[in-house]
C-alpha atoms as one frame of an Amber mdcrd trajectory, in Angstrom:
protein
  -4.441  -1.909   3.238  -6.084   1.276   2.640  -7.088   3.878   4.829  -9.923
   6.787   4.658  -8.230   9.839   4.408 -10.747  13.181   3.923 -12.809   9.761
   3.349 -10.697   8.844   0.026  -9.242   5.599   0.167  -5.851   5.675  -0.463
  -2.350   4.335   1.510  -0.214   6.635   3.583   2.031   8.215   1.584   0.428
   8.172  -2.184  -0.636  11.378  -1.853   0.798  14.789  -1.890  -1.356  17.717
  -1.019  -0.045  21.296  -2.027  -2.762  22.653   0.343  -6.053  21.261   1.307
  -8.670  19.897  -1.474 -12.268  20.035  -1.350 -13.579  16.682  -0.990 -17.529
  15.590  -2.001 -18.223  12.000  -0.948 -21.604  10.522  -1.110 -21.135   8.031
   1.779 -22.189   5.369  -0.829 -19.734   7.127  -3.476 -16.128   6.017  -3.995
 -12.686   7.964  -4.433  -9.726   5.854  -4.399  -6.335   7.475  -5.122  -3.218
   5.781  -5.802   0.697   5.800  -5.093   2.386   9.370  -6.523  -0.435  11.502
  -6.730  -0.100  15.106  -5.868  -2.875  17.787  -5.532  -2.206  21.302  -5.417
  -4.458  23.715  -3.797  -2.601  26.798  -3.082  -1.988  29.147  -6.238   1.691
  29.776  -4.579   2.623  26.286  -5.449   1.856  26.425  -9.211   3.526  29.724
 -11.601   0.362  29.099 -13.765  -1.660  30.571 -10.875  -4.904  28.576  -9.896
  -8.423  29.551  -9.279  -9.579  27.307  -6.359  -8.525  24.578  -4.403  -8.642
  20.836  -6.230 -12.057  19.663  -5.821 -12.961  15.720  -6.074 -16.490  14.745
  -5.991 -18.049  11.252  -5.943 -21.707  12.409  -5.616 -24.113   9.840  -5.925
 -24.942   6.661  -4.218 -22.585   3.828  -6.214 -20.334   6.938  -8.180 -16.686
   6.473  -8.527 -13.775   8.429  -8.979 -10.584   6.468  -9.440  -7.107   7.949
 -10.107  -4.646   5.014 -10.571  -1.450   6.747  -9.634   1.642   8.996 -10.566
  -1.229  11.767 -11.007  -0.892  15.261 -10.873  -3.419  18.243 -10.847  -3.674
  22.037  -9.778  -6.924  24.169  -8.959  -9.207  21.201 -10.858 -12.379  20.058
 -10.399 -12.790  16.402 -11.065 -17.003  15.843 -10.438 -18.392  11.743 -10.712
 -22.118  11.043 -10.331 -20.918   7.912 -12.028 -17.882   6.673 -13.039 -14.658
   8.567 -13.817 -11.231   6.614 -14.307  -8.101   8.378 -14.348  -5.624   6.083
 -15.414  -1.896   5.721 -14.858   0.434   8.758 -15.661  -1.838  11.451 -16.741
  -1.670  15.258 -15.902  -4.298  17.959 -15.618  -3.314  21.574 -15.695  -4.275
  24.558 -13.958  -8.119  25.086 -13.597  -9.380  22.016 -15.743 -12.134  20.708
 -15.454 -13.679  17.063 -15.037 -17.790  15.849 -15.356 -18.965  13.154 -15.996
 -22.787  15.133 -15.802 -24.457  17.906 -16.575 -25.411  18.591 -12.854 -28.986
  19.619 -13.769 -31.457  18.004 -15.700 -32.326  19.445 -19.167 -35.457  20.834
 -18.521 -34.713  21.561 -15.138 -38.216  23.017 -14.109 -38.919  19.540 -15.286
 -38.746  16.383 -12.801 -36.691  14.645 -15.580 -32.859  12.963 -14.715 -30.212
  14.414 -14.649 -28.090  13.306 -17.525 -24.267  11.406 -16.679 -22.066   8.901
 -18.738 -18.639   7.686 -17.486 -15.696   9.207 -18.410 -11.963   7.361 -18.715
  -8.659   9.461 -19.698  -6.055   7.325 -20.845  -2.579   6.119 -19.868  -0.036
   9.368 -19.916  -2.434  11.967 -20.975  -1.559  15.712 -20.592  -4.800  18.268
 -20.045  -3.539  21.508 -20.575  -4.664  24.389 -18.376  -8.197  25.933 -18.247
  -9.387  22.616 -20.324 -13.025  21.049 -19.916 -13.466  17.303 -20.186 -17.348
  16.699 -20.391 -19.248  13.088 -19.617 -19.007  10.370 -21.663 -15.626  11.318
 -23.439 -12.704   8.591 -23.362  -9.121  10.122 -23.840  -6.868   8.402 -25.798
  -3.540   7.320 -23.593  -0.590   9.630 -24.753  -2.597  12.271 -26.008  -2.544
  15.851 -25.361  -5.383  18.517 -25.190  -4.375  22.006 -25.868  -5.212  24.295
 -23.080  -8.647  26.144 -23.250 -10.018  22.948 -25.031 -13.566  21.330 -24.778
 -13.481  18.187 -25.072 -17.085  16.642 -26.133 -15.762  13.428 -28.117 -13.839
  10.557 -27.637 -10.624  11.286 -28.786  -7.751   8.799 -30.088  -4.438   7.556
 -28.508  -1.183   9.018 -29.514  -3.149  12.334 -30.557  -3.060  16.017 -30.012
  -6.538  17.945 -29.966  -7.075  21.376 -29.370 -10.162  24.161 -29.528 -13.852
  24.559 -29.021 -14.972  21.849 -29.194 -11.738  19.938 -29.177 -10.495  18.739
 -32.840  -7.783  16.320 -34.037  -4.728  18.692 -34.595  -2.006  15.663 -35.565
  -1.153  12.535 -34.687   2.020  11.541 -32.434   4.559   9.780 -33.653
């Protein structure tokens, strides 16, 4: 059974907060966080130092953000206005960020849409600190991205990527 915690659904006892998160919920949007998750908030808890509390945003009527489980993050912002997946066993460093949009429209004196495309990181991935994950992008499961990356492109399993925007350093074995 879940429950609606900061309106998240999650059980009692999947998630560990390291202070207190900034939560966004459209109240048609959907977070659901599962068993072993922990979300840091307070820069005394991590040595790397964070820049603001974890922030997880389902904004739009129908958005999802879904983090399967044995997650951790620290001072991230993790934005859906439609669909992000977060699948089993990843990490996100210090200060990373998340979207799945570009928040305004291009054009924005424009009355055009604002642009979004899902986003799904894969099973064990590590996001190194002060990394940018932008919409559309799939991350290959077991694959790392160096810290200060920008990711813009799908990238492939078993892989480490790195830079601006993020490029194929090597393969892991």
């Amino acid at each position: 059974m879940y429950l609606s915690y900061y309106g998240v659904d999650t059980k009692l006892g999947y998630v560990e907060l390291n202070g207190f998160p900034i939560i966004h919920k459209h109240k048609n949007g959907r977070i659901v966080i599962g068993k072993g998750t922990t979300l840091v908030s307070k820069s005394k808890c991590n040595s790397a130092g964070i820049n603001h509390p974890m922030i997880l945003a389902s904004l739009r009527e129908d958005s999802e953000l879904t983090i399967q489980g044995n997650f951790g993050a620290s001072g991230s912002a993790i934005v859906a206005m439609n669909s992000i997946i977060i699948e089993n066993g990843v990490g996100i460093g210090a200060n990373s960020h998340v979207y799945d949009t570009d928040f305004h429209p291009f054009g924005w004196h424009k009355n055009t849409e604002i642009e979004t495309s899902p986003i799904v990181i894969g099973k064990n991935a590590w996001i190194a600190a002060n990394s940018i994950i932008l919409k559309g992008v799939e991350i290959g499961e077991n694959s790392v991205i160096g810290a200060g990356s920008v990711v813009t492109k799908n990238t492939q399993p078993n892989a480490i990527y790195r830079g601006i925007p993020a490029k194929l350093i090597k393969k892991i074995p």
